[in-house]
C-alpha positions in Angstrom: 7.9 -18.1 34.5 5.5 -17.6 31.7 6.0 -18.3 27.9 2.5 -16.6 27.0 3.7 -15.6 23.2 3.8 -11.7 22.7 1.5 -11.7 19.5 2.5 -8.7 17.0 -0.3 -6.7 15.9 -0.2 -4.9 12.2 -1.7 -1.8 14.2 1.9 -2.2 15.9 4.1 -2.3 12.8 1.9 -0.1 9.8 3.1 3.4 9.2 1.2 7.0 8.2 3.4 6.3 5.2 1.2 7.0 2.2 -1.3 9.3 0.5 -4.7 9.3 -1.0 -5.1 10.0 -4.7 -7.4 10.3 -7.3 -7.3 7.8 -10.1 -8.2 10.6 -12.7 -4.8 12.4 -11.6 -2.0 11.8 -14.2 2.0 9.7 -13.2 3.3 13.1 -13.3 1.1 14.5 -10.8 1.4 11.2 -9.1 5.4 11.5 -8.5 5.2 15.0 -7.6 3.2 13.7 -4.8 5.4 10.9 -3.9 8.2 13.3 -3.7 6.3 16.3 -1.7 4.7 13.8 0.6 8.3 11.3 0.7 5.6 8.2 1.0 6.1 4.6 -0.6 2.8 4.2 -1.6 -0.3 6.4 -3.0 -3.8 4.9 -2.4 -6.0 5.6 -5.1 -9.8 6.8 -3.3 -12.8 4.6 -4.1 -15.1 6.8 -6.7 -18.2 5.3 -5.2 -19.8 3.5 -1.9 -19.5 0.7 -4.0 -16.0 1.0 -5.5 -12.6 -0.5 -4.2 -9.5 0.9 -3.1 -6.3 0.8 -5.5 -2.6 1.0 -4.7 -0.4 2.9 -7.1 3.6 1.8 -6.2 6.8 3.8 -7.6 7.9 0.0 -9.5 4.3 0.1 -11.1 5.3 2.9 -12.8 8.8 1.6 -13.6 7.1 -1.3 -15.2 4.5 0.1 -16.9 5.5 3.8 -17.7 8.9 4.1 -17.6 10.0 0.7 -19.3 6.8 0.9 -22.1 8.1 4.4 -23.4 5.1 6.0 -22.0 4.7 10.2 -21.3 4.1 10.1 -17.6 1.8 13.2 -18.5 -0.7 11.9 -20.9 -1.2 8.0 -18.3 -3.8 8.7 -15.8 -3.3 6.2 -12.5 -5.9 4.9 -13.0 -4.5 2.8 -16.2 -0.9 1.8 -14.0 -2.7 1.5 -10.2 -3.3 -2.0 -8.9 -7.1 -2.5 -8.1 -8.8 -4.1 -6.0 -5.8 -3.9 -3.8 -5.1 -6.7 -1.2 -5.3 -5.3 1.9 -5.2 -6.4 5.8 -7.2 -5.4 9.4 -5.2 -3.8 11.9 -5.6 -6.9 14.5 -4.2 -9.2 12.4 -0.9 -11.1 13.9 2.1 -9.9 11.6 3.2 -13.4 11.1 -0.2 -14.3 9.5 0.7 -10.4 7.6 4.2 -11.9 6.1 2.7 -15.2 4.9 -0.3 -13.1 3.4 2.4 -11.2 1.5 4.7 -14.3 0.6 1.5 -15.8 -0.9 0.6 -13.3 -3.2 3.9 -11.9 -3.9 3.2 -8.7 -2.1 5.7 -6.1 -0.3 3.7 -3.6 1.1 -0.7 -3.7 1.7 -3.0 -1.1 3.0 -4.4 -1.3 6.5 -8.3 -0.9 6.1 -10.5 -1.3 9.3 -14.4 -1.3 8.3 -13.8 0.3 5.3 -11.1 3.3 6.3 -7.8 3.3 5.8 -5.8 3.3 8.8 -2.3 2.6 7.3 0.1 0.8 5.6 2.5 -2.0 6.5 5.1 -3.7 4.5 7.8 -6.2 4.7 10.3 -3.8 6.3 7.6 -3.0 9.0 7.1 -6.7 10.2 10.6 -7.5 9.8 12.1 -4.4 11.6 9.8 -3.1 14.5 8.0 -6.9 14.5 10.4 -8.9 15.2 12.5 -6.7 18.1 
């Protein structure tokens, strides 16, 4: 009888579940996304070789749009979009992935393999396809 441990990948767990914006492109253009594409995240696209990724999530916008009065028309992302964002390799063991999170009080990361992103994974991901 073996008890080799099944190690859970992030490339086993992360979801297609996002899309690629532009940080130039304003919240309004943003949500219309979100709601065309029915994602839970937008990744903003680096401007440059040298550039980083951002992350743009619907409570960012709560936070700093909807609850500061602003006109979702006239804030670019840019302005509201987490950047650099934290993000994990696909190999890494999802256990590892939920302490990462717990850390530094994240919910949901990109999944960037040399450079490209390959994904997203978030709490919900380990938790329910991780675990079973």
């Amino acid at each position: 009888m073996s008890s080799e441990k099944v190690v859970v990948r992030v490339k086993d767990v992360m979801t297609q579940d996002f899309a690629m914006v532009d940080g130039l492109v304003t919240i309004k253009d943003a949500l219309e996304l979100y709601r065309q594409k029915q994602v839970s995240a937008l990744l903003i696209n680096k401007r440059h070789e040298d550039d980083e990724y951002g992350i743009l999530l619907l409570s960012d916008i709560a936070k700093q749009v909807v609850a500061k009065d602003r006109s979702p028309e006239r804030v670019n992302v840019y302005e509201v979009m987490s950047k650099p964002v934290v993000s994990v390799e696909s190999r890494m063991d999802v256990r590892y992935c939920a302490r990462l999170f717990d850390n530094f009080g994240l919910a949901r990361a990109p999944v960037i393999d040399n450079g490209q992103v390959m994904g997203v994974v978030s709490y919900n991901d380990i938790v329910l396809k991780g675990l079973i």
